[in-house]
C-alpha positions in Angstrom: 35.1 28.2 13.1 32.6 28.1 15.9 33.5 25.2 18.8 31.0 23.0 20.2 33.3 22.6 23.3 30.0 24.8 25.1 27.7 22.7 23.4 25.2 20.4 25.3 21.9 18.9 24.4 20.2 21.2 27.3 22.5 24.5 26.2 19.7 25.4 24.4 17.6 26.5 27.7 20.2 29.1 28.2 18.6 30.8 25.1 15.3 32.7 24.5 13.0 29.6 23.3 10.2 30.3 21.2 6.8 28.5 20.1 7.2 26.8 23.4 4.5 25.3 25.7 3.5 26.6 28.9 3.3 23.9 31.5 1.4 24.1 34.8 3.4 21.5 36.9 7.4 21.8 36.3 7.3 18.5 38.1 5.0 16.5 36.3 7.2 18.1 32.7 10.4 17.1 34.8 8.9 13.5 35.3 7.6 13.1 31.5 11.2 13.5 30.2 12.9 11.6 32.6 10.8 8.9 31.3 11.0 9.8 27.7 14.7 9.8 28.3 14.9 6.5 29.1 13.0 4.9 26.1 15.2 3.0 23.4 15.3 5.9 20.2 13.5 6.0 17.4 16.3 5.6 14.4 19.6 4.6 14.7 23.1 6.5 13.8 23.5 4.5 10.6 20.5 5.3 8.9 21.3 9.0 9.6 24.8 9.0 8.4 23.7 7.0 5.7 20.8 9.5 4.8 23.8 12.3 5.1 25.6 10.7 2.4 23.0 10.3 0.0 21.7 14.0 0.3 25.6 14.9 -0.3 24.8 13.0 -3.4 21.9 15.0 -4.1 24.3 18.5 -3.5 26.2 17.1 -7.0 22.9 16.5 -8.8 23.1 12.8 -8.8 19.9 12.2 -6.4 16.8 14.2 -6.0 15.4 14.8 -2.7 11.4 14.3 -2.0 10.0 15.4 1.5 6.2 15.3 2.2 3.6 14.8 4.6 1.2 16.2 6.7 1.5 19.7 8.0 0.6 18.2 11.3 0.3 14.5 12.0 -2.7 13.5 14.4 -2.3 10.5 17.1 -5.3 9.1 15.5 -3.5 9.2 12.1 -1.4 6.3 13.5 -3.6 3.5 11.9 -2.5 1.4 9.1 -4.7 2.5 6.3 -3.3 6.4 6.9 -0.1 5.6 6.6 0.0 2.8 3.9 -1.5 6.1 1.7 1.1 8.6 2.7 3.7 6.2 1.2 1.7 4.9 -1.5 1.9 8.5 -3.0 5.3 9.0 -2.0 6.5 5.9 -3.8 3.9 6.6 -6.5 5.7 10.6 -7.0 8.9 8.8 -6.6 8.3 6.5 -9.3 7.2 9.4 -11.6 10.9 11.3 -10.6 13.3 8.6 -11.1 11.4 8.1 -14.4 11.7 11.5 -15.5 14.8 13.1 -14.1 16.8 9.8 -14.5 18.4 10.3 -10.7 18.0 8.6 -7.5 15.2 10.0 -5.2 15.3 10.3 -1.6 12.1 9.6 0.0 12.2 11.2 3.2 8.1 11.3 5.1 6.9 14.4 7.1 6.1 11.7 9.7 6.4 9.5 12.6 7.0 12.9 14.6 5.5 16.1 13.4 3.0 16.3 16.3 4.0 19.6 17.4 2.9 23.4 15.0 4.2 26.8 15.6 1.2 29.6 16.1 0.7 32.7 15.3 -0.7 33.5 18.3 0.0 32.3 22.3 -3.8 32.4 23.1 -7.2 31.8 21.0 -10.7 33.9 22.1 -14.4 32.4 21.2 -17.5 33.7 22.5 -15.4 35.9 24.8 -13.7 32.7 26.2 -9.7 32.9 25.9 -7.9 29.6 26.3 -4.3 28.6 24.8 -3.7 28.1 21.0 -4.5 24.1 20.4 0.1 23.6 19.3 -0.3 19.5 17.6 -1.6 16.8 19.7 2.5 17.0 21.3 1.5 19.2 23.7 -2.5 19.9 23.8 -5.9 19.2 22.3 -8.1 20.3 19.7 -11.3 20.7 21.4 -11.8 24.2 22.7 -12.0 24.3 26.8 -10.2 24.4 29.3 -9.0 20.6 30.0 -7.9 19.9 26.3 -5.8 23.1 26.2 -3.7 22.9 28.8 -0.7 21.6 27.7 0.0 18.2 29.1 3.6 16.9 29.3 2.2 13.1 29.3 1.0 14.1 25.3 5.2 13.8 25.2 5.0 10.0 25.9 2.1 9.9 23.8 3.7 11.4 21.1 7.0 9.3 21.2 4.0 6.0 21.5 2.7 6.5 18.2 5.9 7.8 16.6 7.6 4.2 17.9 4.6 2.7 16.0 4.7 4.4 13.0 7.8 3.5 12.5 7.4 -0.2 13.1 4.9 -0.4 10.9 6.5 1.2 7.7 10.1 -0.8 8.5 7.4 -3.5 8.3 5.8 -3.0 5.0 9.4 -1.8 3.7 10.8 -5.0 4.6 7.6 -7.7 3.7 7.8 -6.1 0.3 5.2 -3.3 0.2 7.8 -1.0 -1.6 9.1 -3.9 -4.2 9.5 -2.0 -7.9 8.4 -5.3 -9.3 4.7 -4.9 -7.8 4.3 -1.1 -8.1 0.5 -2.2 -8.5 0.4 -2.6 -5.3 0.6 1.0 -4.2 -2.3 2.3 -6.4 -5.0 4.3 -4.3 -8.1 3.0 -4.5 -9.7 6.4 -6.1 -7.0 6.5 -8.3 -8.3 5.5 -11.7 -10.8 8.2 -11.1 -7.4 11.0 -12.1 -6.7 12.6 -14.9 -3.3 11.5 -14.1 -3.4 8.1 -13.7 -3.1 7.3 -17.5 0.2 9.0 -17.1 1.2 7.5 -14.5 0.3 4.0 -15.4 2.2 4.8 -18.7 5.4 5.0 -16.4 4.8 2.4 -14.4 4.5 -0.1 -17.3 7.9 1.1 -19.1 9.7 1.4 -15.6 8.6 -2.6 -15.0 9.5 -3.6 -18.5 12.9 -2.2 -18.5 13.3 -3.7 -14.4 12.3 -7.0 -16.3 14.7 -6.8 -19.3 17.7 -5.9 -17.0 17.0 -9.1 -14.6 16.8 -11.0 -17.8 20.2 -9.8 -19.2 21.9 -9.9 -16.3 19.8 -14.0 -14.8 19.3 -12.7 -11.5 16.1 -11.0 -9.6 17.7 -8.2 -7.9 16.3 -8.3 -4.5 17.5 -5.1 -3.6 14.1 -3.6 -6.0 12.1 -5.5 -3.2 12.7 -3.0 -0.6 12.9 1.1 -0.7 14.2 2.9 2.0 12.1 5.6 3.8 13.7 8.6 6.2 11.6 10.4 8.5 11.7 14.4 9.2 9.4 16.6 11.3 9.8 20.0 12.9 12.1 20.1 15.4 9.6 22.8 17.4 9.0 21.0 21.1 12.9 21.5 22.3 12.8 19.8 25.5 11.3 16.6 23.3 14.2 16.9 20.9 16.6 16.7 23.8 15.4 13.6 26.0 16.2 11.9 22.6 19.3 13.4 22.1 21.7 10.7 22.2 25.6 9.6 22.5 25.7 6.5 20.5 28.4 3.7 20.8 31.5 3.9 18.4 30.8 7.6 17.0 31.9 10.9 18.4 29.1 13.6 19.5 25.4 13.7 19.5 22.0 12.3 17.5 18.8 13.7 17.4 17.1 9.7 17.5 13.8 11.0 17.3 13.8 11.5 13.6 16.1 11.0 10.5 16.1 14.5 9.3 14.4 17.3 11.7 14.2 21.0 10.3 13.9 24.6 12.1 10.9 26.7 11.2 10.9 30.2 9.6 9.3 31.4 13.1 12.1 30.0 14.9 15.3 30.1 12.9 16.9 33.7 15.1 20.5 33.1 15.1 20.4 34.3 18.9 17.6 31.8 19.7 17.7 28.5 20.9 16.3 26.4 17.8 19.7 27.2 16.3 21.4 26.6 19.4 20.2 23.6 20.2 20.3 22.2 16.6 23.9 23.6 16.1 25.0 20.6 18.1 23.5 17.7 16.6 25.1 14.9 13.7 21.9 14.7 12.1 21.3 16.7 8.4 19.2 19.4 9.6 17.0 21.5 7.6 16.0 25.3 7.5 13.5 27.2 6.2 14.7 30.4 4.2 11.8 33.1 3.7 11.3 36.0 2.6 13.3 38.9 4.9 16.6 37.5 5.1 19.5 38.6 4.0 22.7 37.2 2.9 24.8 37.5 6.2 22.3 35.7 7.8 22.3 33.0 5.7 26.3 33.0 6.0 26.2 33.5 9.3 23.3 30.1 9.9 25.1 28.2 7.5 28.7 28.6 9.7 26.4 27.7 13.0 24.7 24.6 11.9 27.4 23.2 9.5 30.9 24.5 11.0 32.9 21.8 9.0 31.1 22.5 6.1 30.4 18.8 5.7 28.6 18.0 2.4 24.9 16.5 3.1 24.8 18.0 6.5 22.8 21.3 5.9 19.8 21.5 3.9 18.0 25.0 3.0 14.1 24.7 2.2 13.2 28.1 0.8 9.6 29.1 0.8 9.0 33.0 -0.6 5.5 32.7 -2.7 5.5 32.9 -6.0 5.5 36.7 -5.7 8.8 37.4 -4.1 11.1 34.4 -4.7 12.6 36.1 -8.0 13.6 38.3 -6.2 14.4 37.3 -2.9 16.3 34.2 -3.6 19.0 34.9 -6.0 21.4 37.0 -3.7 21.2 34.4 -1.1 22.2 31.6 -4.1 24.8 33.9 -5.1 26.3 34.7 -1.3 26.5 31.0 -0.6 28.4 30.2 -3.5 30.8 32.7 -3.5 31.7 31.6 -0.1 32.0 28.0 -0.7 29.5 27.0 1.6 27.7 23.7 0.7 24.5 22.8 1.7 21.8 21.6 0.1 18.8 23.8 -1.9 15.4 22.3 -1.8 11.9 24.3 -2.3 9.0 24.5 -0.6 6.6 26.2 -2.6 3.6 25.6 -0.2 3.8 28.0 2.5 4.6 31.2 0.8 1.2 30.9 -0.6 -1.1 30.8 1.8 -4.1 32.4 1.6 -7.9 33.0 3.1 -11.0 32.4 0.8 -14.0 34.8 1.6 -15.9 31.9 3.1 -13.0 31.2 5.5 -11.2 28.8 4.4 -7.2 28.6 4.3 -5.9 27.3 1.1 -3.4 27.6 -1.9 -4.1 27.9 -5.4 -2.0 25.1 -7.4 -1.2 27.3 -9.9 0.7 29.6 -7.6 2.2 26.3 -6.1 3.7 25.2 -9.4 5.0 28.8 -10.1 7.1 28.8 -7.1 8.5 25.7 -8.2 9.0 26.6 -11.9 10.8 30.0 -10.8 13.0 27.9 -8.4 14.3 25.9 -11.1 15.0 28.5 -13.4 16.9 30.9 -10.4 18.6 28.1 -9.7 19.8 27.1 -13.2 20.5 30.6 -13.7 22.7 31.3 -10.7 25.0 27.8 -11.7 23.3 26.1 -8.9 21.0 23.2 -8.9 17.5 22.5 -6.8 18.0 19.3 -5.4 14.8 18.8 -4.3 11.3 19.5 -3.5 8.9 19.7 0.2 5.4 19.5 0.0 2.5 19.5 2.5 0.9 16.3 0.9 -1.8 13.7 1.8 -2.7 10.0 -0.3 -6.2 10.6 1.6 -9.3 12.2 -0.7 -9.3 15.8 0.4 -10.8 19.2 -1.3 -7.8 21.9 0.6 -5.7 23.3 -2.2 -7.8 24.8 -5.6 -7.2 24.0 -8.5 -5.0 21.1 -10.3 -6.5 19.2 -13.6 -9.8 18.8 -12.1 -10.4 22.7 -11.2 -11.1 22.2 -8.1 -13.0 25.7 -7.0 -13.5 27.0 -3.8 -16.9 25.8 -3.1 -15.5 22.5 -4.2 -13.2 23.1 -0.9 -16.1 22.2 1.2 -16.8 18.4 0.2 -13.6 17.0 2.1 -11.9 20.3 3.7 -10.1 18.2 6.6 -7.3 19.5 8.0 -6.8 21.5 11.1 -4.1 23.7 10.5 -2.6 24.1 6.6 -4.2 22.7 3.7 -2.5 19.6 2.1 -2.4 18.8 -1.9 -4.4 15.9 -2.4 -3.5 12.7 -4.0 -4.4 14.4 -7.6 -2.5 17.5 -7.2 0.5 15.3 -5.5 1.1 13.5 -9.2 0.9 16.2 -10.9 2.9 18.3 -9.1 5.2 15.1 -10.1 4.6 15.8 -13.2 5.4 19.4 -13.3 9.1 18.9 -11.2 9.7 16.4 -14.7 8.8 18.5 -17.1 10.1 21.1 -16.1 13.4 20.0 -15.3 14.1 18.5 -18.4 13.7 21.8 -20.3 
């Protein structure tokens, strides 16, 4: 069993860090932290133990985990009307789950944090001009010159700003009854009616209300607890000095919390077992999540698993695997089959986004639904073959009107990708292609 008696939340810069920023002024990074470090954090302990136990839940097949956002959240996507959408179509995906695969769901946001992207590439070239890649509004800016792209440690206290409001605002609408299973009315988009799945999903709505109604009747009481749903946060742990300054001891609990964000995940770029994502994340309480890819093998997964979940604590490790729909029959069954045969638990989830990525002639980057819902199809079946169970599903989503991924029920083509292409690094399903990916993960799983 590997000790965390060497473990410290700034081990981690003993380690080669990469998909770091380069800042000009040590000082002026030095100074940002210091201040970040002193700020009150952003969750608490109880909501991530209590997030740990309900995605141990999940590992025995009684809850279903749904993570999805924005591939990269903007600082000017913290205004209300943003992220009322992002959780209307997470409760409004939710509602189609529960409905269909008769569990509990999990709602857990890409949000509130995921202001930081890995690159491909340290530096960008234009005209003959080479500046540093533009890494989430965490660390620099979009526009292409030299003052946006130096990466500016005060974008840290920026970040953390709009994260704290976030935050606020969706405990807010949780609380004032926004989320209330009584009024699921309330989250319809406004464009909505316009989908091909909206007589679907009004179809659920009005048997999930009738039966919430019969059951109050029966049993003379308005449950109060349907007024409220909970929502977890997750984003990319990338920006490691960021992780640490809200890296906490918290009173009356042994070891460390990551208080930034409920549930924070390593990347596939950064997930080396001698690097120091793992290193650092190795040493946290918080569930932490992984992305499994194409490439790796079994001992590494055996090896990862030991590192970030020692006590092979149920609801503590979560795998997202993301292999296209090309690869992932074969790539994912040995590392099903090495992880049970060694007793290791840890949750399965699938991202069947990012393995299918690809570049249209005109230039754009997208991903064709149908490969999407082929990932996701395949996963259930591995899984079902292998004696495991999928417990769970992580998609790049929006609730705004956006033309990025083709195809879905309206055949969205890829000149159709021009009319509302908006994203600035991976293309998104739009509110459409959200439900009935919904859909899909139903029918599907009750086969």
């Amino acid at each position: 069993m590997i000790s965390l008696n060497d473990w410290e939340p700034a081990s981690w810069q003993r380690k080669p860090a990469e998909q770091q920023a380069n800042y000009p002024s040590a000082e002026a990074l030095a100074q940002a932290l210091t201040q970040l470090a002193s700020l009150p954090p952003l969750v608490t302990s109880w909501e991530i133990e209590a997030l740990k136990k309900q995605l141990a839940s999940a590992e025995r097949g009684e809850a279903f985990l749904l993570q999805g956002g924005d591939c990269a959240e903007n600082f000017s996507d913290c205004s209300s009307q943003i992220i009322t959408n992002k959780l209307k179509i997470l409760l409004q995906m939710s509602l189609l789950l529960i409905h269909g695969l008769n569990r509990r769901v999990i709602r857990v946001g890409r949000i509130a944090g995921q202001y930081a992207k890995p690159r491909s590439a340290d530096s960008e070239t234009q005209n003959g001009v080479t500046l540093p890649s533009y890494r989430g509004d965490l660390i620099n800016g979009q526009e292409f010159s030299a003052e946006s792209r130096t990466p500016d440690p005060v974008r840290l206290l920026r970040g953390y700003g709009r994260a704290a409001m976030t935050l606020n605002f969706i405990r807010a609408l949780s609380d004032c009854g926004f989320a209330d299973l009584h009024h699921p009315e309330n989250w319809n988009l406004d464009f909505v009616q316009h989908s091909p799945q909206a007589a679907e999903y009004q179809r659920v709505v009005a048997q999930l209300s009738g039966s919430l109604r019969f059951m109050e009747t029966l049993i003379g009481v308005d449950n109060s607890e349907m007024k409220r749903v909970q929502f977890y946060t997750s984003h990319e742990g990338l920006h490691l000095h960021y992780e640490q300054a809200l890296t906490r001891r918290v009173p009356n609990r042994s070891g460390y919390y990551n208080l930034s964000t409920h549930l924070p995940w390593i990347g596939f770029r950064t997930s080396g077992l001698s690097g120091a994502h793992i290193e650092y994340f190795r040493g946290i309480n918080n569930p932490v999540g992984v992305k499994i890819g194409a490439g790796m093998k079994p001992e590494y997964i055996r090896e990862l698993a030991e590192r970030l979940n020692p006590e092979n604590e149920s609801g503590k490790l979560v795998l997202i695997h993301r292999f296209g729909a090309d690869n992932i029959a074969r790539e994912l069954p040995p590392l099903i089959e090495s992880l049970h045969h060694s007793g290791i638990k840890a949750l399965w989830i699938c991202d069947p986004m990012h393995g299918n990525t690809e570049t249209t002639a005109s230039g754009y980057k997208t991903r064709r639904f149908d490969r999407i819902l082929s990932e996701l199809e395949q996963s259930f079946d591995i899984h079902q073959q292998q004696g495991s169970l999928l417990g769970g599903v992580h998609f790049e989503l929006t609730g705004d009107d956006v033309t990025e991924c083709t195809g879905g029920a309206r055949g969205l083509d890829e000149t159709g990708l021009e009319r509302a292409y908006k994203t600035q690094v991976d293309p998104r399903l739009n509110y459409e292609q959200a439900l009935e990916m919904a859909l899909a993960v139903v029918r599907h799983a009750a086969q």
